[in-house]
N, C-alpha and C positions, 0 to 999 in steps of 0.2 A: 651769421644766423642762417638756419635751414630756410630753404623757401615755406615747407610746410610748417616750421614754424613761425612764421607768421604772422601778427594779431588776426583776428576778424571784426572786424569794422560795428559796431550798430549807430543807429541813431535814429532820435523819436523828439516828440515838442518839447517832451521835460520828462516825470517820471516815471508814465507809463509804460516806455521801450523796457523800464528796469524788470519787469516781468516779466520778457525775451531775455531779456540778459541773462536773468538770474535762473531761467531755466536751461539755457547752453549750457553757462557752468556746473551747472549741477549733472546735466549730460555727458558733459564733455571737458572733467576738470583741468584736463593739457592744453587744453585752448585757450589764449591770452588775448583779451575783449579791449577794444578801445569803443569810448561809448560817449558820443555827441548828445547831451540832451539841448534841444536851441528853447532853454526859458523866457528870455529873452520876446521872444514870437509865440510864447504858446498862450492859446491853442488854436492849432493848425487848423482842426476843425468849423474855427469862425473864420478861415480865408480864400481868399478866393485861388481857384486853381492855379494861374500862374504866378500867384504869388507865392503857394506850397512850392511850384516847382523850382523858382528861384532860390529859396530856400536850402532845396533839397538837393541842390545844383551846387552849390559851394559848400555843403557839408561832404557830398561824395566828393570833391577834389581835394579836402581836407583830408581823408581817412582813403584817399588815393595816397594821397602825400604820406601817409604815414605806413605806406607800403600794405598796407592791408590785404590780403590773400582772399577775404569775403565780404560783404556788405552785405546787412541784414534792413532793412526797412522796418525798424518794430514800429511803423504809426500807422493805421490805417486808411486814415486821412490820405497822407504820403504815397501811403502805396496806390491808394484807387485813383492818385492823378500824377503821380510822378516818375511809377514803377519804369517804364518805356522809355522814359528820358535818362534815367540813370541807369537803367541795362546799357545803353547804349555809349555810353560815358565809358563806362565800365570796359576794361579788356574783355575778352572773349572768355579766357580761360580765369577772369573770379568771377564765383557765383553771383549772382546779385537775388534775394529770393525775400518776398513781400511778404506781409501775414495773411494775404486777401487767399492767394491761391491755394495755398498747403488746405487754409481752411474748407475749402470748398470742395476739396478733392472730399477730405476727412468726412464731410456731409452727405456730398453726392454717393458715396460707397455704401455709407453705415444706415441711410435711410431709404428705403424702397419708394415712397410718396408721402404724402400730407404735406403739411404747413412749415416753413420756417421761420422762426421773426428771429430777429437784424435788429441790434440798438447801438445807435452810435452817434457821429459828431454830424450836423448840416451838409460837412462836405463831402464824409463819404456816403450818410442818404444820398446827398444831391446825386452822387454819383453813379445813382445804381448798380456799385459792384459788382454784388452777393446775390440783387435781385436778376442780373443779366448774366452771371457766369453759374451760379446753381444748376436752373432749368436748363442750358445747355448742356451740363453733365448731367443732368437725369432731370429728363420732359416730365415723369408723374411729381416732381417737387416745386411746389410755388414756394415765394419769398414775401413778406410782409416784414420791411423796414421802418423803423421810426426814432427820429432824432428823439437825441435824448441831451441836449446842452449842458444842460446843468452840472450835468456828474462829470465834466472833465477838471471843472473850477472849483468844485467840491473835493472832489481826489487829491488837486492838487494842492489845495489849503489845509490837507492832513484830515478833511474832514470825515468821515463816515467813522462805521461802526458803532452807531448813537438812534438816539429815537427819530431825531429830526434825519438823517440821509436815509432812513430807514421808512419814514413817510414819503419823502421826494421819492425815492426807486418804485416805492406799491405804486403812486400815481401814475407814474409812466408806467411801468408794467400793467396795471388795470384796464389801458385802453385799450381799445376793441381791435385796433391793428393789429397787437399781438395775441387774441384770443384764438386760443385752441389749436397752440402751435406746438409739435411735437419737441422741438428741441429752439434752444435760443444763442445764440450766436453771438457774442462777447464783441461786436464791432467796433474795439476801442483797446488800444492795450492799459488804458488805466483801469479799465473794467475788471481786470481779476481780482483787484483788490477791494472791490465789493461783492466780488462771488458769491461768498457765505448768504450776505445780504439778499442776494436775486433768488438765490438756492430756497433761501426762508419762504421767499413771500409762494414759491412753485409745490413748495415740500415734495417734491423728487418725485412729482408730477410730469416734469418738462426736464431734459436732457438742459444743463449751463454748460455752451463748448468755450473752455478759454482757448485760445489760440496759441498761449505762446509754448507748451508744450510742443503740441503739433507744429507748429515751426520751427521747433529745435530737435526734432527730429528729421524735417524734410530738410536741414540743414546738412545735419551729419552722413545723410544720405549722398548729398552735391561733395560734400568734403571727400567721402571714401569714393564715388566715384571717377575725382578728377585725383586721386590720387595726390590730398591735400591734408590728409590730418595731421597733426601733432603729436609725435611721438612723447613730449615733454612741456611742462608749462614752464618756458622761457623769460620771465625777465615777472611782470608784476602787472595787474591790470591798469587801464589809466579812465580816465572820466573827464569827461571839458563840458565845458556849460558856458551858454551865451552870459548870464547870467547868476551871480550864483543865489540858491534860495534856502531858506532853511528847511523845507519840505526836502529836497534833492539832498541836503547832507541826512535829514533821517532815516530817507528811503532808501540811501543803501545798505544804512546797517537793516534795517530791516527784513532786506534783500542776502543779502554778503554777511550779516554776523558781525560787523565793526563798521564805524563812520569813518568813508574812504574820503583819502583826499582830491578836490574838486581841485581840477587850473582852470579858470574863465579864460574863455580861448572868442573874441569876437570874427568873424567872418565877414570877409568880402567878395563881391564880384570880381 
């Protein structure tokens, strides 16, 4: 096999990475994805820091092990506490590239000043990301972050697109943290998949940034730079799960156009 061809690595708690995923592919159909969801542990977002990094520590030597060319971070969770430790993991020459940064570049450029609100998991509030790395790429932009729990176990239970997630989401969006904020920031990759939803309650009032486009673009970016792309999609994509769930087999026909086959793949220290 070519070196540039490859896989590229991702992995996320469960199904939200599939929205990184499934926007590479759709970018980059020659690139063959190996994609870790740890169901098993999700959600990332109720744990405590070094327990994400532990985590996220023996999934990157896994998707080392499988020769991987890139590592994607589709969790945001992940990324806002574990980013540092698996760059470093990581050889020098594969990318390793979080969804926290891309996004904030995308922000910092496209907005002059005002408000940004930030919805996401306990961990990456706690972490003040988005709130800490925005204003440093542009002083007139403040950040207004606010957990949002619910919508991760929700997503994952298949549940939205109904009256009931459609009540929970106004709720949180209603609160004054996020009032009167120019654009809203997806801090969660299971969040796309209530897009529509966030989109309704704003009516195209407030900019919804999903992420995982803009990540699979600062992707293909690091790929033609280091002189790593794919001339060819080689061999077939694969998917491992701590866990397997019935949500994770729907979601990637949902994602992908057929129910791909899951290998439950357990991980150790």
């Amino acid at each position: 096999m070519s070196a540039n061809n490859r896989p590229i690595g991702i992995f996320d708690s469960g199904i939200g990475g599939l929205t990184v995923a499934s926007a590479i592919n759709r970018l980059m159909p020659d690139e063959r994805i190996i994609y870790y969801g740890d169901t098993a542990h999700l959600p990332y977002g109720e744990k405590s820091s070094k327990t994400i990094q532990r985590y996220s520590q023996r999934i990157t030597n896994f998707l080392l092990s499988k020769n991987c060319k890139a590592i994607v971070i589709a969790c945001n969770s992940a990324s806002a506490t574990a980013y540092p430790i698996v760059r470093e993991m990581a050889p020098r020459d594969i990318p390793v590239i979080n969804v926290i940064d891309p996004t904030v570049s995308y922000v910092s450029e496209k907005y002059s000043s005002g408000k940004i609100g930030v919805i996401g998991t306990k961990a990456t509030v706690n972490s003040r990301s988005y709130a800490k790395r925005i204003p440093k790429s542009n002083q007139k932009l403040s950040v207004s972050m606010l957990a949002t729990p619910l919508l991760v176990s929700m997503i994952e239970e298949g549940f939205f697109n109904n009256k009931i997630s459609q009540a929970i989401i106004n709720n949180y969006l209603s609160k004054n943290t996020l009032k009167n904020a120019k654009a809203l920031i997806l801090g969660c990759t299971h969040f796309p998949l209530i897009k529509t939803e966030v989109e309704s309650f704003y009516h195209d009032a407030t900019e919804v940034i999903d992420s995982s486009s803009i990540v699979a673009n600062n992707l293909k970016k690091e790929l033609i730079k280091g002189n790593l792309e794919s001339d060819r999609l080689d061999g077939s994509h694969q998917f491992y799960v701590s866990e397997k769930t019935h949500s994770f087999e729907e979601s990637t026909k949902l994602f992908f156009g057929e129910k791909l086959k899951l290998e439950k793949k357990t991980l150790k220290d």
